[in-house]
N, C-alpha and C positions, 0 to 999 in steps of 0.2 A: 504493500500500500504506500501512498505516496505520502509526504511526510505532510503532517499539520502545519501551516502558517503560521507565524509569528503574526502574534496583536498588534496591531499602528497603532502609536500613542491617539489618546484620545481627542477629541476634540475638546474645545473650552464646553460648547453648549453641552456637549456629554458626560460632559465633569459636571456641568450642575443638575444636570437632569438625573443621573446616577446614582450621584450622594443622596439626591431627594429622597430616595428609596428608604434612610434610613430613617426620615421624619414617618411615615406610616406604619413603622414598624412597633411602638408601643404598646404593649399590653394590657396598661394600667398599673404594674407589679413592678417592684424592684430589679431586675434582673436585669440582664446582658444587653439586652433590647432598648430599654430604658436607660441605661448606662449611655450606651452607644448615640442616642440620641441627643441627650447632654453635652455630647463634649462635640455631637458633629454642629451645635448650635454655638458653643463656647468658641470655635475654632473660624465658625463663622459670619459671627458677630465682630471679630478681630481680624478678617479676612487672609486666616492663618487656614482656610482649609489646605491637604496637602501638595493640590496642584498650585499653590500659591506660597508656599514653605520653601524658605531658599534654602533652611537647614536639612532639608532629605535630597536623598539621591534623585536624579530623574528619574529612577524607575520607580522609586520609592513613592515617589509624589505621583506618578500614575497608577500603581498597584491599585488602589481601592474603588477606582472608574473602572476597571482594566474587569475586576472581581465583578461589580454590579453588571457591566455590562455583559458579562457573559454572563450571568446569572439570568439577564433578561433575555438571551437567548435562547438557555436552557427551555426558560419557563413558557418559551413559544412555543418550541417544540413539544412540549408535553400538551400544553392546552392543542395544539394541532391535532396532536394524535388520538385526543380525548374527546372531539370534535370527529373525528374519522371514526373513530369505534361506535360511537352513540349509545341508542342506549338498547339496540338492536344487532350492534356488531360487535365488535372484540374489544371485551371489559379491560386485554389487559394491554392494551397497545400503550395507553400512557404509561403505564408501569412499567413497559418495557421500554419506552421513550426515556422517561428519565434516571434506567440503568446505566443506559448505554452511553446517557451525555452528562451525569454529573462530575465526571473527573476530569479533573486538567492539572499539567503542572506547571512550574517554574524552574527558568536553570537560571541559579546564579554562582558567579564561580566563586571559590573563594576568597572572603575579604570585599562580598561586594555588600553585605549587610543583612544578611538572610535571616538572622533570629531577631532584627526589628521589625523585618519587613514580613514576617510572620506576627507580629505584636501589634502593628498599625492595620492590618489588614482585621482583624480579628476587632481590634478597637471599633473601627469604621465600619463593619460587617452591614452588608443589606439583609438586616435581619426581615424584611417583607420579601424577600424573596423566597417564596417557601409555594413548592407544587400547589394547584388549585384545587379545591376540595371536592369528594369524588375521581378523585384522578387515580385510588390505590396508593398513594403514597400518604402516611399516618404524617401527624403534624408532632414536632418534634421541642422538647427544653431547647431555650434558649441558650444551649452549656455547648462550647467550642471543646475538644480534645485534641491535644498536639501529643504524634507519638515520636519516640526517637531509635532509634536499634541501641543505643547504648546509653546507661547512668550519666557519661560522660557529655552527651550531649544535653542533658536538662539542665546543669547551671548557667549555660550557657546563655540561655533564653531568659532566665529565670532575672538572670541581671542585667537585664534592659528594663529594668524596674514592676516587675512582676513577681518579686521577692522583697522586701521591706523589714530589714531589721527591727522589731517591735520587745519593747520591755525588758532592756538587758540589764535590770538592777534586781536584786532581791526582792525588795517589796511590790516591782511590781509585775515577778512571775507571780506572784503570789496572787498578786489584783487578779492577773489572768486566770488563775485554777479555779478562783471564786467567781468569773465572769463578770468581773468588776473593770468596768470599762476607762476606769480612770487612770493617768499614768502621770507620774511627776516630772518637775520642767523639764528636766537632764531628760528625761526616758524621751519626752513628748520633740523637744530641740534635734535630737539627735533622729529621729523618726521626719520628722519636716526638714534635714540638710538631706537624708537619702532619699527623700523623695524628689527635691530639687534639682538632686545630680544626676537622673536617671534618663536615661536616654527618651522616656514617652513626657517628661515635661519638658525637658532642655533639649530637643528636637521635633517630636512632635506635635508640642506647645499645649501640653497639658496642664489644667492643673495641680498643685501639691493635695491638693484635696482630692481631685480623680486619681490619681497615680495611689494613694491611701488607699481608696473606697475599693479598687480595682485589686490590688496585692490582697486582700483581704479576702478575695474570692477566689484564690488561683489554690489548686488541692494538686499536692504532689502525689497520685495513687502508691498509699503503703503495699509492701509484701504480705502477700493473702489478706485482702481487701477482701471483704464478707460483709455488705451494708444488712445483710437480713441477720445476720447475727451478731454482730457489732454494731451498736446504737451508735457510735461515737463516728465510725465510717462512712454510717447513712446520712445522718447531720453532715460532715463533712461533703459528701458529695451534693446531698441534696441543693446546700448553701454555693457550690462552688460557682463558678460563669467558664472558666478554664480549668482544665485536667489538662495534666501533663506525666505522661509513664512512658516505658518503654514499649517495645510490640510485643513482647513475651507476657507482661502483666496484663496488658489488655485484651489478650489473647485468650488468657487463663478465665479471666474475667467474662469476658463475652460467654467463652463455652462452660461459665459455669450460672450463667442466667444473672451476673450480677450488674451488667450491663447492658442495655437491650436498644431496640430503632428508637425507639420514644426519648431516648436519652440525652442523645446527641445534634444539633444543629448542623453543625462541620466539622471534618476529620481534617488534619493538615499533619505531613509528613515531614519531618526535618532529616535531611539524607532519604529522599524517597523516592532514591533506584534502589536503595538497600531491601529486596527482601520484599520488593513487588511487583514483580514480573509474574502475569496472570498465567504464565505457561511455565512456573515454576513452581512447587511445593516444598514448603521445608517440614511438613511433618504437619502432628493436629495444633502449632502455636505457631503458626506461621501468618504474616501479615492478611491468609487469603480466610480464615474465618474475619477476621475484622471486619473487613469487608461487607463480606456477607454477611454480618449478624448486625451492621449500623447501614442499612441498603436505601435507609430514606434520609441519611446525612449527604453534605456534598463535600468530593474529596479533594483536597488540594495539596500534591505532590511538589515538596522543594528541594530543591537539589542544588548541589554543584557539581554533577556528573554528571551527564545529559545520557543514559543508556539507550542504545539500540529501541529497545520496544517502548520507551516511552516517546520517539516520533510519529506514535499512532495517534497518542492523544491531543487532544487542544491543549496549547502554550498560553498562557497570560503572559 
């Protein structure tokens, strides 16, 4: 097959017709949705969206157009095909429409900014872009999942300020065991300087208080993660907007029913030639139950290794 096209930067009008996508995406609730909306309005109002951010990369400042727009393509094609089947033809044509086009990836090489540009994207997310109802595909948490093949790659991500050193004195681990939300000046000073240095306020013009609100919800999945038997894990994940594990854990997870479609909004892959080639099996924890057990999430593959089979798919 012949190789997928690379996306042409977007156009201005598609920059703001695209971001738009995140103002209807609210649900009334707290979560990802509503996050996302706040700061696409904060960044707005200061005309720091990121096609206008001199501090990101060009690519970086078109990712999140690049993400809706093909989001809005996806969602033609399915409503197409849902329109084709009726309600006398073939039930599952959408469903098989939107297997076939929710994946696409990105190559960037290394050193060009990939675990921000997986953080700004997610930030910005066209959380209204979600299959149309009747189409076979379940509507899904507002909760993004980033896997990695190795431990070593989650610090990575985690400090572009989705990690937040919180409560490093005595009295107030202690505040924290009691759910005592108060922390003293030194605890609270030192929590507001790492939020400031982080690459989603001092580049992508957030602020100290989102970059807070936001670390707050990022759940590193523990070893043997069991939310039905662990109250602690369920809370945990229930609360989170970002997961971030390896593919082994998530693996484990999936095929032990602790993670299901309903769960997940988007799947994003950090090294995702590693261990996802559909014509490869690495056993039953292999990226390919993933896959198949989150089938109404949308996948976004980032790489710095562009492999052979991933020129089948759509590039952002």
């Amino acid at each position: 097959r012949a190789a997928a096209p690379a996306a042409a930067p977007p156009r201005p009008e598609a920059s703001a017709r695209s971001l738009a996508l995140l103002l209807a995406a609210t649900g009334g609730g707290r979560d990802l949705a509503d996050f996302s909306n706040r700061v696409w309005r904060h960044l707005n109002q200061r005309s720091n969206l990121p096609p206008d951010n001199p501090q990101l990369r060009a690519y970086q400042r078109n990712l999140p157009t690049l993400i809706a727009e093909r989001a809005r393509h996806v969602l033609a094609l399915v409503a197409a095909a849902q329109a084709e089947g009726g309600d006398e033809g073939n039930p599952h044509l959408a469903r098989d429409a939107w297997l076939a086009a929710r994946r696409c990836f990105a190559f960037l090489a290394p050193g060009a900014g990939k675990s921000l540009s997986i953080a700004l994207a997610i930030v910005l997310f066209p959380h209204a872009a979600t299959p149309p109802p009747g189409c076979g595909v379940p509507p899904t948490a507002a909760r993004h999942l980033i896997v990695f093949p190795f431990c070593t790659n989650i610090n990575e991500l985690l400090d572009e300020g989705l990690r937040l050193e919180e409560r490093p004195c005595r009295e107030c681990r202690a505040a924290a065991q009691q759910a005592d939300p108060a922390c003293c000046d030194a605890c609270r000073n030192e929590l507001h300087r790492a939020a400031e240095a982080s690459s989603l306020c001092s580049r992508l013009g957030l602020r100290r208080s989102h970059v807070i609100e936001l670390a707050r919800h990022v759940y590193v999945l523990p070893d043997r993660f069991n939310p039905r038997e662990n109250l602690r894990h369920r809370r945990d994940f229930e609360q989170a907007w970002i997961v971030l594990a390896t593919q082994d854990k998530v693996a484990r997870a999936c095929e032990a029913g602790h993670i299901g479609p309903a769960d997940v909004r988007a799947l994003w892959a950090d090294e995702g030639d590693y261990g996802n080639n559909p014509d490869e099996r690495r056993g039953s924890f292999s990226w390919d139950i993933i896959q198949r057990t989150l089938w109404a999430s949308w996948v976004n593959l980032f790489s710095g290794t562009c492999a052979e089979w991933m020129r089948d798919l759509p590039e952002l």
